[in-house]
Phi, psi and omega in degrees: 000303155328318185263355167279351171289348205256316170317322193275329205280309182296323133004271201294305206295326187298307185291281202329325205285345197257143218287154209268139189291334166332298174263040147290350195274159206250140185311183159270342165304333202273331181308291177314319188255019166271128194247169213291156149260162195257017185308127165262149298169023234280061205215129170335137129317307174287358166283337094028279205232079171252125193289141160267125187238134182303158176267143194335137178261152179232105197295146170209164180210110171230143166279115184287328199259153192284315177225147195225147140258177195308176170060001182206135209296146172211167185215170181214109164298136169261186159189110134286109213227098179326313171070016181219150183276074176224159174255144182254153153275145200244130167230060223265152224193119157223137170273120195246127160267128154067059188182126186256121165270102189324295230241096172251050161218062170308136198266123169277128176263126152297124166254350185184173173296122154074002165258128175247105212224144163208189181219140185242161212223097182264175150212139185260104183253048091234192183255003120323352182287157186218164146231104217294320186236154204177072188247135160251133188276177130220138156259163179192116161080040183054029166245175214255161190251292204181159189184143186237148184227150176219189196233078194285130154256140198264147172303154173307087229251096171271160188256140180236135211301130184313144155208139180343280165283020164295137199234023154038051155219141169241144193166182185269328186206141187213127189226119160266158226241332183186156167178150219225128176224156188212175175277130182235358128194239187292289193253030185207173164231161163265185184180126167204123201253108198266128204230139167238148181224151197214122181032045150210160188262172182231340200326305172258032162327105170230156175253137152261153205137141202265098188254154202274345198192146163182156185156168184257135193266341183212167148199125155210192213114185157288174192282004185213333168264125183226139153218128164200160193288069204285144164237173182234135147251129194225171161283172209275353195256041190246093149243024178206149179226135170205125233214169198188128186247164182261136197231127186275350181281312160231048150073029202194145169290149149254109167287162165212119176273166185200136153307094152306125180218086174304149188216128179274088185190152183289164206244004181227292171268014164108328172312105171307141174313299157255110207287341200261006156314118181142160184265017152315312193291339167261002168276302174311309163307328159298325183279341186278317201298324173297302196292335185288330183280303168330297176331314201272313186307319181275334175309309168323274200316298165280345159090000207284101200274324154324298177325308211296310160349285186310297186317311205279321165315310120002284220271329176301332185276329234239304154273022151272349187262357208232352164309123161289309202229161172248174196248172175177162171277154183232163212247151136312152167053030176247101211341094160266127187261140167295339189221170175272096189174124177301344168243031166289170201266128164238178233221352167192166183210114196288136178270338172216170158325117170210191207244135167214189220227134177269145155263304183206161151250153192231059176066259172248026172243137147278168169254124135223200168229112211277172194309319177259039151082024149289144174246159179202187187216149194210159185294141180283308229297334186320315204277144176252000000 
């Protein structure tokens, strides 16, 4: 019995004397003096480190229609197919011979995980056009991802039998909707021609002739439905302008003769060139003219210094209404537009301060006239 007490007592003291796991843990002095090891490492990096390389991407392109002619509008469906569930920035890059590209930022659709589709809107001005390159970048998070290039085959670019005057548009219907020609200065007129188009693009609408200007001042619509506002600057001994569009539906030119008729009126809202002008404007001047004669009369008759008053008030407003224009200053550098509208074509821009004569206003443009007797229309903060 003594002796399982002296077992038990050696036991427990045995357990007291041995360290606590705290203190087994090694200190930060033990830390420090433990040194690098010198092992080599003999192991791929890239078993390590391995790039994921997307999987190819893949592009394709077709065309509905089997044949086209010059000048008229065609389109190519893409579809791009990713093989991954991510958003891409879409990026289409093309090298084009003789092919104007409408729409060249086309908005891309998910049709599906890692499918894209959108459509670009050519026009071809020969029958040699091409397109040599057709490459899509994709990016993601502004870096660059990944990117494909093909060779699109194109519907068959057919050529249409030479004319003078083809204005290198094809379509179905081309209408003019209006036209207004004015003086635009000594020797030349303006002339602006409002165009509707029916299954044709105008973008490369030109008249041939030999005109000082020409171009559309406005365009809008679709890549095939069109309407927009072409101008001419011609010599003043230009009295008539005339073109011929290709019409593909039956094979055949359509001529359009057009008249020059100078007209002293604004070619966009209507405003006579001398505003003071009309026939309102002599019914009035007849009634100032009459009440200036009464006036004098009863003054004659009656000796009335009131009358005379009046009569004489009369005839200063009557030569302050009959002043066509008024005078002010135009700025350095300042824009002259052919029409009132921030995306008009302009057509001169002043190198120094001068003095010109207002005609009219327009929401935030004058009509004036300018020192070398052009009319334009310029922003008012311009006028001084």
């Amino acid at each position: 019995m003594l002796r399982a007490i002296f077992i038990l007592i050696a036991i427990i003291s045995v357990g007291i004397s041995q360290p606590t796991p705290f203190e087994s843990r090694i200190t930060n002095e033990q830390m420090q003096g433990i040194a690098d090891t010198d092992e080599i490492i003999d192991i791929d990096p890239s078993l390590i480190y391995q790039n994921i390389d997307p999987v190819e991407l893949n592009l394709s392109s077709q065309s509905k229609d089997k044949s086209i002619y010059i000048y008229e509008p065609f389109s190519l469906n893409l579809t791009a197919k990713t093989d991954k569930v991510l958003d891409f920035d879409m990026n289409l890059t093309m090298r084009l011979n003789n092919i104007t590209w409408l729409n060249p930022k086309p908005l891309w659709s998910k049709k599906s995980a890692g499918v894209y589709e959108t459509t670009i809107w050519l026009l071809a001005s020969s029958s040699q056009s091409s397109i040599e390159s057709l490459t899509l970048t994709l990016n993601r998070n502004g870096m660059f991802f990944q990117n494909k290039t093909i060779k699109p085959d194109l519907p068959l670019i057919k050529s249409i039998e030479s004319k003078e005057n083809f204005a290198n548009f094809v379509g179905e219907d081309l209408k003019i909707e209006m036209i207004k020609s004015s003086k635009f200065n000594e020797y030349s007129n303006l002339t602006t021609i409002e165009l509707i188009s029916k299954n044709g693009n105008l973008t490369l609408f030109n008249i041939p002739g030999e005109f000082q200007k020409q171009g559309f001042d406005s365009l809008k619509g679709d890549f095939k439905n069109q309407n927009g506002i072409y101008f001419i600057i011609s010599d003043n001994n230009i009295t008539d302008i005339n073109f011929s569009y290709y019409n593909p539906i039956y094979n055949i030119f359509n001529d359009i003769n057009l008249t020059i008729n100078v007209q002293d009126s604004d070619l966009s809202t209507q405003v006579p060139l001398n505003p003071k002008e009309g026939e309102f404007k002599l019914y009035k001047d007849l009634s100032i003219y009459f009440a200036i004669i009464i006036f004098l009369a009863i003054f004659i008759w009656k000796k009335s210094y009131y009358s005379l008053i009046i009569a004489i008030a009369f005839i200063a407003y009557s030569l302050y209404d009959n002043k066509p224009f008024s005078d002010a200053k135009l700025k350095t550098d300042t824009k002259v537009r052919i029409l009132p509208t921030s995306n008009s074509t302009i057509f001169a821009i002043t190198t120094k301060e001068q003095d010109v004569k207002i005609i009219t206003k327009k929401d935030n443009y004058t009509k004036v006239i300018l020192q070398n007797q052009t009319i334009g229309w310029v922003e008012n903060e311009n006028i001084k």
